[in-house]
C-alpha positions, 0 to 999 in steps of 0.5 A: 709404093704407097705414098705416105701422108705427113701423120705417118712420119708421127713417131719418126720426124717431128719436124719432117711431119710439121713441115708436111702437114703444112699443106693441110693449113694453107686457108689458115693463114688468110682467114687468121689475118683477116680476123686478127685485129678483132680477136685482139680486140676482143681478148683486150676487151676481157683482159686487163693486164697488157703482158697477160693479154699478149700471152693469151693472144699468142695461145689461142693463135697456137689452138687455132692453128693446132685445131684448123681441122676442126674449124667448119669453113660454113661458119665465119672464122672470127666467130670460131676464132672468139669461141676459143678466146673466150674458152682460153680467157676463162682457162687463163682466169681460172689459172690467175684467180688472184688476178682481178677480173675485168669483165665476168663469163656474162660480160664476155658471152655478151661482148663475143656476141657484138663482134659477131654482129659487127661481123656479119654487118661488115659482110653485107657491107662488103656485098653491098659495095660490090653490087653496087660496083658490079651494078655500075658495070652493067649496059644501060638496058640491064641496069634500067631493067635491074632498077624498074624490077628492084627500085622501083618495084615495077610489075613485071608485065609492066617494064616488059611491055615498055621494054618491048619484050614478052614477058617470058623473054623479060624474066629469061634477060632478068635472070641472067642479068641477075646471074651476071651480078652474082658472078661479079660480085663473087669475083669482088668478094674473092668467093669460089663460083 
């Protein structure tokens, strides 16, 4: 017996084939709740009026979950995220033309871009943090090993011969010590290895 997906329950049960299909939104919901006080923030931003900006919100949250499957996981979701706001505010704006605008396509292009920089930043924040932590883990070997290369900016040749290494044996320990922070931090971060 061949197995049916939730599409093939289109035309007979709609709530049958919602209720399947759930499966495929399951990363859904972590990256949304992540990015949903930046998206409000963003569609505030644009929109004035309270009540339009709640409507506006709660469609674009129905459009992201509706087309999760075309969100490409190697861009940040945020990004996506205000892509589509934006679209839905200009749809909106189009919709209400009597409406004043508070901000133009331009202001809003401009403003879409900021959040995506204070994303980025937050990011590189978030990693700095868990090497710095992961760094703290390290024996006192690695981590002085770690710091002479990348602080200090010592010659290789140099902090092996005061390590007492070849220099072949100091690049095989910097390389897994390297690969030890990566792990860690990945691990902190809740990244895949």
């Amino acid at each position: 017996m061949e197995k049916k997906t939730c599409q093939d329950y289109a035309d007979s049960d709609k709530e049958l084939q919602t209720i399947l299909c759930m499966s495929d939104h399951d990363a859904f919901l972590p990256l949304f709740l992540a990015a949903q006080s930046d998206l409000r923030a963003f569609i505030g931003a644009a929109v004035r009026d309270t009540v339009t900006r709640e409507d506006v919100f709660q469609e674009v949250s129905m459009i992201l979950w509706k087309k999760f499957d075309l969100y490409d996981p190697a861009r940040p979701f945020g990004a996506w995220a205000r892509g589509i706001a934006a679209r839905k505010i200009l749809e909106d704006r189009r919709l209400r033309s009597r409406l004043p605008e508070s901000c133009t396509p331009e202001a809003l292009e401009m403003l879409s871009i900021g959040h995506g920089r204070e994303e980025a930043e937050s990011a590189w924040q978030d990693r700095e943090k868990a090497l710095n932590f992961c760094l703290e883990l390290l024996p006192e070997r690695s981590a002085r090993l770690i710091g002479d290369r990348y602080h200090k900016d010592m010659p290789a040749d140099v902090i092996a011969l005061d390590a007492g290494l070849s220099l072949e044996a100091f690049y095989q320990t910097l390389s897994r010590v390297r690969r030890q922070l990566r792990e860690c931090v990945q691990r902190r971060l809740g990244l895949p290895s």
